[in-house]
N, C-alpha and C positions, 0 to 999 in steps of 0.2 A: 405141762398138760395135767390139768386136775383128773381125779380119781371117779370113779364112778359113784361113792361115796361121798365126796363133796358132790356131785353134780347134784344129789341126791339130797344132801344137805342145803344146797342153796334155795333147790324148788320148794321141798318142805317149809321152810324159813320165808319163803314168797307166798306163799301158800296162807301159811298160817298168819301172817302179816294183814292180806287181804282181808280174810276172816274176820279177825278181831275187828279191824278196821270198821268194814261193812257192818258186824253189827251194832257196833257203839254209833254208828251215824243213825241205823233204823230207829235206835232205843232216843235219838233226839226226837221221836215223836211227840214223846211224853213232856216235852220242854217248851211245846205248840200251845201252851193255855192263857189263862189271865195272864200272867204275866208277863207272857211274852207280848201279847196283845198292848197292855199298858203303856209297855218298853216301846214300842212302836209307834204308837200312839203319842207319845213323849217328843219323839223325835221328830214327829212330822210336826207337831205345831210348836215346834221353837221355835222362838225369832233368833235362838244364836246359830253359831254352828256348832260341829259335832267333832269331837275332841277324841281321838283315841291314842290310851297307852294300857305299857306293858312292860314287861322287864324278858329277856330270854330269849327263849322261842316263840314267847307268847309277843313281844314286841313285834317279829319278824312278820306272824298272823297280822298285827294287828295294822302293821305297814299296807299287806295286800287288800286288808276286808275297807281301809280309807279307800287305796287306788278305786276298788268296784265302787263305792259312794261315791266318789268325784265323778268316774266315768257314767254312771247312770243315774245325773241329777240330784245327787245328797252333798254338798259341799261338805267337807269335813279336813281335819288337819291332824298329823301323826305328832304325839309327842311321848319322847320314850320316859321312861317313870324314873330312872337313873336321872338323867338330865335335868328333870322336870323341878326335882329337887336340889337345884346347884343353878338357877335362874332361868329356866325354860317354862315356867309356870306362869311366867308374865306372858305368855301369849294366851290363856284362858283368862276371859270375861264372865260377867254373872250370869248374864242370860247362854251361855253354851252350855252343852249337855255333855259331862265325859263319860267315855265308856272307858272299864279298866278291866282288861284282859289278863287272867289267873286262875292257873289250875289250882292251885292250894289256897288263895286268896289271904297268904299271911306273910309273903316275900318281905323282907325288912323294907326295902325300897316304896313297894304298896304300900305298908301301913302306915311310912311315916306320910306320903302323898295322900291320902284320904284325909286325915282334919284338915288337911290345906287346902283340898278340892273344895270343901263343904265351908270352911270358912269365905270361900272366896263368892260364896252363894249358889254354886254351879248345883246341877243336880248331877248324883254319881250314879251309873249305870254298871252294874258290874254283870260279866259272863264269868262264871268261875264253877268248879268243878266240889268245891267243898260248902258247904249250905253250911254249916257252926264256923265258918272262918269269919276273921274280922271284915272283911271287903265285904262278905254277903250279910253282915249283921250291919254295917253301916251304911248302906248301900239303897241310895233311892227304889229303886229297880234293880230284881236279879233274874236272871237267866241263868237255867243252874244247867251243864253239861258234865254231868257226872260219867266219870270213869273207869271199868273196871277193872281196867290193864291194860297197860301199856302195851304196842308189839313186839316189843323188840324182848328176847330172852330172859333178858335180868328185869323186867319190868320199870326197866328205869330213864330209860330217852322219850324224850318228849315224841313221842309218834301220833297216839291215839287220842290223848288230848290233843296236840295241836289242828288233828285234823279235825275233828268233834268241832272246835271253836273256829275254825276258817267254814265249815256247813253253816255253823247257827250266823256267822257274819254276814254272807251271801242270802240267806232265809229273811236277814231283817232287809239287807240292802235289795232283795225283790221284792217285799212285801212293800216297801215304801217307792220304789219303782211303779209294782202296779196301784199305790194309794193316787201317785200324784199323774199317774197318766200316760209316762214319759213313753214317748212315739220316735218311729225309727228317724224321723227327720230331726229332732235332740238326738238321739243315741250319733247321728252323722254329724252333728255340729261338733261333740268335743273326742269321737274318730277319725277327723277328719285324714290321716295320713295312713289309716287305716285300706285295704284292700273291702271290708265293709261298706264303711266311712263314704267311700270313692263313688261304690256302686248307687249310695241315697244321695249323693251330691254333686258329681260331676259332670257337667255336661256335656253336649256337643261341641256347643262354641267354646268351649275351654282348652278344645282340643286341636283344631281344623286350622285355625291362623298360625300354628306353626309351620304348614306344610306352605310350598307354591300353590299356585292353582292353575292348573291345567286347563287350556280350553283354548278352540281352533273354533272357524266359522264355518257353516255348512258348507259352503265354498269352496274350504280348504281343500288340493291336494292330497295327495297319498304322501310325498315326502315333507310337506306342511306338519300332516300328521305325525309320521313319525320324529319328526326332530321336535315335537313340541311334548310326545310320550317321553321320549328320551331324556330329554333337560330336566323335565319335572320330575323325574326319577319314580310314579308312582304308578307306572304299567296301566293306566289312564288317561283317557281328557274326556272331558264335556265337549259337548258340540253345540255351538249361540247357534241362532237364526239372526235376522236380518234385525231383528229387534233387542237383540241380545240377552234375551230370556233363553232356555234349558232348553233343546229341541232333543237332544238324543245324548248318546255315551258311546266312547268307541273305548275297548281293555286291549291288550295284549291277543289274550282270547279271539277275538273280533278280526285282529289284523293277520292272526293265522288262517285263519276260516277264511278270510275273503284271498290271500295269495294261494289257498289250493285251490280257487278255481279257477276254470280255463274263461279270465276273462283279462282285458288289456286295461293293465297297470296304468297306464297313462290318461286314461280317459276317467279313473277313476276318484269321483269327492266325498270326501268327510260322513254327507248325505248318503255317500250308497252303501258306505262300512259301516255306519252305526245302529244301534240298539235305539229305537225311537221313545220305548217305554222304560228309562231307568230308575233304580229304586232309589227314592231319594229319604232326606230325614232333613226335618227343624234342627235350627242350630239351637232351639232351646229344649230340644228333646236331650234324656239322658242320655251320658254313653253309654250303660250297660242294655238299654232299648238299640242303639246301633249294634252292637255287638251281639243281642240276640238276632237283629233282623240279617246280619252275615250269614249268623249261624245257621239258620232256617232256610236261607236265599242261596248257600253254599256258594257264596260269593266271599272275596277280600276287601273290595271297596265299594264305600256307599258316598254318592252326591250329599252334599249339604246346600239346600233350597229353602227358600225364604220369600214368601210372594212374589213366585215366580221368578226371582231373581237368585242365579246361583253364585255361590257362597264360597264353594271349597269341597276336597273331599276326607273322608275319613278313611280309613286303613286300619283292617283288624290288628298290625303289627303296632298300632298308636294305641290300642287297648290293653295290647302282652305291657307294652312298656311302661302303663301307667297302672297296671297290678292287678284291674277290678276284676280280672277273672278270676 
């Protein structure tokens, strides 16, 4: 059991962490100008892609600030600055833009990798923390996130820079987000597996041909009914008419309500248990639109109808399974 002294020590140490944090992120305001504008600018009207490296921690940043490019419209490819120089450099072409991630911008690894960038025609983008370092002196474009300590005690773990440069990466990767337009129906094509993703893209009919489908003729009986609730396992049927179009719905619900009354079972059809007005949906409507109209309707299952012709049903328990809530 820690000490009340450590406890005391830890929150201080959290505390003070946040701190610094917060305001080395506010003080990137000042990193909002020409040249960040440029750097942006750069990037959007390349015809290559967008090359990020890095050595350390700043590689690890430089891994997540590709993934948010890729996921919102900026193709781009990670290449670590160690590697890069031991035959990983063959994946950079002339027309790509690299960006090279560095708090000191003078890592042995960056400096021997910048003549080789620029030789190779690429243009170099550097985010780095030291404006007289060789990466910001050779360096097409700089974006300078200067830092003025670290959080961690000794002022020596990468905290405050790292996190300083995954803001400015995120800052470029929405600015070039909102240049190019990119809409929720993009942001679902490369979420797709995403509980997001699901909600901009998945349909009805994606969903409904898994299940049976339930459904008796107005005609039917009372035990028609039930053993045809029962099989299909979905505490529903539809009820066709003579034409075999949607005439009603009979639930579980339905078949309670009509046994508590004092009327005789044996005389009774399909037509005298069911719901003649039920809520139905396109099988080209989304699902999270089924899944709202449950929610509203304080129902579990909704018809699936299609010019008058029904389809199937859906089942709030088909939406838990498939995430979109």
């Amino acid at each position: 059991m820690l000490t009340k002294e450590q406890f005391d020590l830890i929150e201080k140490a959290a505390l003070s962490c946040i701190d610094i944090e917060s305001k080395a992120i506010l003080n990137l305001t000042a990193a909002i100008g020409a040249s960040f504008l440029n750097t942006v600018e750069a990037l959007f009207s390349s015809k290559g892609r967008i090359v990020v490296t890095g050595i350390g921690k700043s590689a690890i940043i430089g891994q997540k600030i590709v993934a948010t490019f890729n996921s919102t419209g900026t193709p781009s490819l990670f290449m670590h600055a160690a590697d890069a120089i031991h035959g990983d450099l063959g994946m950079v072409q002339s027309e790509d833009l690299v960006i090279c991630i560095s708090k000191s911008g003078e890592t042995p690894e960056i400096k021997v990798l910048i003549p080789l960038v620029k030789n190779l025609g690429s243009k170099l983008i550097a985010i780095v923390a030291n404006e007289q370092s060789t990466l910001a002196r050779l360096a097409d474009h700089v974006i300078l996130t200067p830092v003025a300590i670290e959080a961690d005690p000794n002022n020596l773990a990468p905290t405050t820079s790292t996190t300083v440069q995954l803001v400015i990466g995120d800052a470029i990767a929405v600015a070039l987000l909102a240049l190019r337009g990119f809409s929720t129906k993009e942001f679902a094509q490369f979420h797709p597996g995403g509980s997001l993703g699901k909600q901009l893209y998945l349909k009805v009919s994606d969903i409904y041909p898994n299940h049976q489908k339930p459904a008796v003729s107005i005609h039917a009986d009372l035990k028609e009914v039930i053993v045809e609730m029962t099989t299909k396992r979905l505490g529903v049927t539809a009820v066709l008419n003579d034409q075999n179009q949607l005439a009603g719905i009979i639930t579980d619900g339905d078949l309670r309500r009509m046994l508590q009354k004092s009327v005789s079972l044996d005389a009774l059809s399909a037509k005298d248990i069911m719901s003649s007005n039920p809520k139905t949906i396109s099988e080209n409507a989304l699902a999270i639109e089924a899944f709202k109209m449950l929610k509203d309707q304080n129902i579990t299952q909704i018809l699936v109808v299609e010019k008058d012709q029904y389809l199937g049903v859906i089942h709030i328990h088909d939406l838990i399974k498939e995430g979109i809530l």
